[in-house]
C-alpha positions in Angstrom: 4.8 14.4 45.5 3.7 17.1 48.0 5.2 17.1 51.2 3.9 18.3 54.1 5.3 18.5 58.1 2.3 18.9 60.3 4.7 18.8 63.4 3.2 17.1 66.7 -0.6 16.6 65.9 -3.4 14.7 67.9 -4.2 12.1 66.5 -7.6 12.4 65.7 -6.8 15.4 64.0 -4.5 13.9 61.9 -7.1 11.6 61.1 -9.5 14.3 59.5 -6.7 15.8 57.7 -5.8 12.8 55.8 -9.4 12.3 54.9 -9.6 15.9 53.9 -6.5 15.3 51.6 -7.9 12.0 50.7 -10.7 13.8 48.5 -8.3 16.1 46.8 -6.4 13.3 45.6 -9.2 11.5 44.6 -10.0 14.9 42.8 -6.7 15.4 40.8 -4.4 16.9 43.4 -1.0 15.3 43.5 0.0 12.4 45.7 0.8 13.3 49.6 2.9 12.3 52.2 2.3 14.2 55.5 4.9 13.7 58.1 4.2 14.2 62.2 4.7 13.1 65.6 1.8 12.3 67.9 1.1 12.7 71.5 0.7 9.5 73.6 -2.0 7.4 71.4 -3.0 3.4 71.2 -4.8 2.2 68.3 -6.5 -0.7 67.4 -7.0 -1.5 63.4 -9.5 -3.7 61.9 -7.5 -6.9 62.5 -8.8 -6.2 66.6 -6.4 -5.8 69.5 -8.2 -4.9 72.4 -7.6 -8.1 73.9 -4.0 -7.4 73.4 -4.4 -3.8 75.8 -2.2 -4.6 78.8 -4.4 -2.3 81.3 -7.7 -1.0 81.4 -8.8 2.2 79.1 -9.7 4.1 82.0 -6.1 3.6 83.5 -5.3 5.1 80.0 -7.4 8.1 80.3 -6.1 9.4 84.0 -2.8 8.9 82.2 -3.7 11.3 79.6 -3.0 7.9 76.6 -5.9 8.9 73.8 -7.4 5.1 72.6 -8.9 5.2 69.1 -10.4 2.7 67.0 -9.3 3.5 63.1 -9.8 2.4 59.7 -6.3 1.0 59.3 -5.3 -3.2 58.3 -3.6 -4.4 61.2 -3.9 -4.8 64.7 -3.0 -2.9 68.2 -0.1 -0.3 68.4 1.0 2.7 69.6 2.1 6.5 69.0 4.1 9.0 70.9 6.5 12.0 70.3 10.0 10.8 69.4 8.2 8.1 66.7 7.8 9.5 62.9 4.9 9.0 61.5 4.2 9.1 57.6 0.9 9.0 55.8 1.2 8.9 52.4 -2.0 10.0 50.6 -1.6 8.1 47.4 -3.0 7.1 44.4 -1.9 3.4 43.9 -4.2 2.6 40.8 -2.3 4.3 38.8 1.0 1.9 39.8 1.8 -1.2 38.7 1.1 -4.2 41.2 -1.6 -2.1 42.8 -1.7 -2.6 46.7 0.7 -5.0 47.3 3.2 -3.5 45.7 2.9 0.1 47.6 3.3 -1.7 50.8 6.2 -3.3 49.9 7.5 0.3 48.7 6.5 1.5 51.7 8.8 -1.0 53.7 11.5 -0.5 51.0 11.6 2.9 51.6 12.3 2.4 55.7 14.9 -0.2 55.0 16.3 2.2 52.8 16.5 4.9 54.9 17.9 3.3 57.8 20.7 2.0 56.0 21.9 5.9 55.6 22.5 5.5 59.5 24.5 2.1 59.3 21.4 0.1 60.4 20.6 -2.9 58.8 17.1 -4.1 58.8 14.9 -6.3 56.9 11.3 -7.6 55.9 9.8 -10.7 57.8 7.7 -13.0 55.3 4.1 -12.5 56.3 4.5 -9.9 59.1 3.9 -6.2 57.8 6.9 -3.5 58.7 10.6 -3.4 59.3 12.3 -5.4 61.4 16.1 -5.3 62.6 17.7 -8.1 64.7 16.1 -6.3 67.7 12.5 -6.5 67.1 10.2 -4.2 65.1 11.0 -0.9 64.2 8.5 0.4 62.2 4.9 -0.8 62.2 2.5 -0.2 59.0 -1.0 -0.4 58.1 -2.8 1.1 55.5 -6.2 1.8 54.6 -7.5 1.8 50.3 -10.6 4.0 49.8 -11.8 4.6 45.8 -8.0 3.5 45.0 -5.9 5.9 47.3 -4.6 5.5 50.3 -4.6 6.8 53.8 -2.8 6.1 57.1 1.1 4.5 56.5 4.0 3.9 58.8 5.2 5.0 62.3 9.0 4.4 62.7 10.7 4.6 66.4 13.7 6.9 66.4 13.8 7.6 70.4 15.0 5.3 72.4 12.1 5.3 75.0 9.6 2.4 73.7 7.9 1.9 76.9 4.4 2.6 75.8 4.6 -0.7 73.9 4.9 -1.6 77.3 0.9 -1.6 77.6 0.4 -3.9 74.7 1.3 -6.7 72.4 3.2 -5.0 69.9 0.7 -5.9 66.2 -0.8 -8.8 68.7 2.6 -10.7 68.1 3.7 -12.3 71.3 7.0 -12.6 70.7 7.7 -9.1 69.4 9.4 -6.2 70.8 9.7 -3.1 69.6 12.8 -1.5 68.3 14.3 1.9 67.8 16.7 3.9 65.5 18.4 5.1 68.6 18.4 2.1 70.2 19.8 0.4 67.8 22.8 3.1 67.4 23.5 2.5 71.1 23.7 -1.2 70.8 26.3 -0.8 67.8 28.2 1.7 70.1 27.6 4.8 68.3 27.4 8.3 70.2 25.8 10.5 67.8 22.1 10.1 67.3 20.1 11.5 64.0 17.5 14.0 65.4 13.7 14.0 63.6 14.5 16.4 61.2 17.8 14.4 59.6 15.8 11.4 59.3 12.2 13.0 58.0 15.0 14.4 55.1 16.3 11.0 54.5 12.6 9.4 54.3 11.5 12.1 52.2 14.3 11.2 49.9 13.6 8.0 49.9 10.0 8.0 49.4 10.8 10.0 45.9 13.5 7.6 44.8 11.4 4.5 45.6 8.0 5.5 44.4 9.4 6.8 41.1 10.9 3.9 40.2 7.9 1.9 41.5 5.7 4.8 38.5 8.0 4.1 35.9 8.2 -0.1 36.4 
């Protein structure tokens, strides 16, 4: 697995990087997983969402809040610097149980990973992501072209949430968003993980969870 940290990177330029890595891939390069942060960005997936934006999208432009429409499963969310983002650029034909199966390495991975901070946090059955007793703490959505895949997860580590404030987190009324730091505070714990500690951890992860998922 190739990993690479593109830093903080708009969003649409993310966007044609992945595609750009997408067709390596598909050409034989090994599998990717690019990490980053974005600047303030709402999404909307193929499941819709636009009915779930809280204000209007001109309010989000004098704000300088990017809105893009992307090829991703799911529905509404958001991005912003303090939130990790991970796109893994993967072959999944070539791993047993196919799609459903990477997803829900994908989530194993997070819940995984948090656990090296003390967190515990868990799957809910037929909501995608990683929930802890707070609300959601990591959103996912994939998209599957020619057998690999593009786009991924975005995991809050700062505290601040309140872009969420402008929509309905996945259209899920009754969710809030969560955060690793957050969730440290509420246990009472004064030291925070900065980016870098936790990218390490998730990069571990990712290798430990998708090489077992290859040799299942």
């Amino acid at each position: 697995m190739k990993i690479i940290d593109l830093g903080l990177c708009p969003y649409r330029e993310a966007q044609q990087t992945q595609l750009d890595r997408h067709t390596k891939v598909l050409d034989g390069a090994e599998d990717t997983l690019f990490l980053l942060e974005h600047p303030r960005v709402i999404t909307v997936g193929k499941g819709g969402g636009l009915e779930h934006l809280h204000v209007r999208p001109e309010f989000l432009a004098s704000q300088g809040i990017d809105l893009v429409h992307v090829t991703r499963g799911g529905n509404i969310t958001c991005h912003f610097p303090g939130q990790l983002v991970g796109y893994p650029i993967f072959r999944v034909d070539r791993r047993p149980g196919g799609v459903k199966r990477f997803f829900h390495d994908m989530e194993e991975t997070v819940i995984r990973s948090l656990s090296w901070f003390g967190l515990s946090a868990r799957r809910w059955e037929g909501r995608a992501g990683v929930w802890t007793a707070s609300g959601k703490v990591c959103s996912m959505g994939i998209a599957v072209k020619k057998w690999v895949t593009y786009h991924g997860l975005a995991l809050n580590v700062g505290e601040n949430t309140s872009l969420f404030d402008m929509i309905t987190l996945c259209g899920l009324a009754d969710t809030k968003a969560a955060s690793v730091h957050g969730e440290l505070k509420a246990l009472g714990r004064v030291e925070r993980p900065g980016m870098q500690e936790i990218k390490d951890v998730l990069v571990q992860e990712f290798r430990e969870v998708f090489a077992d998922s290859k040799m299942a």
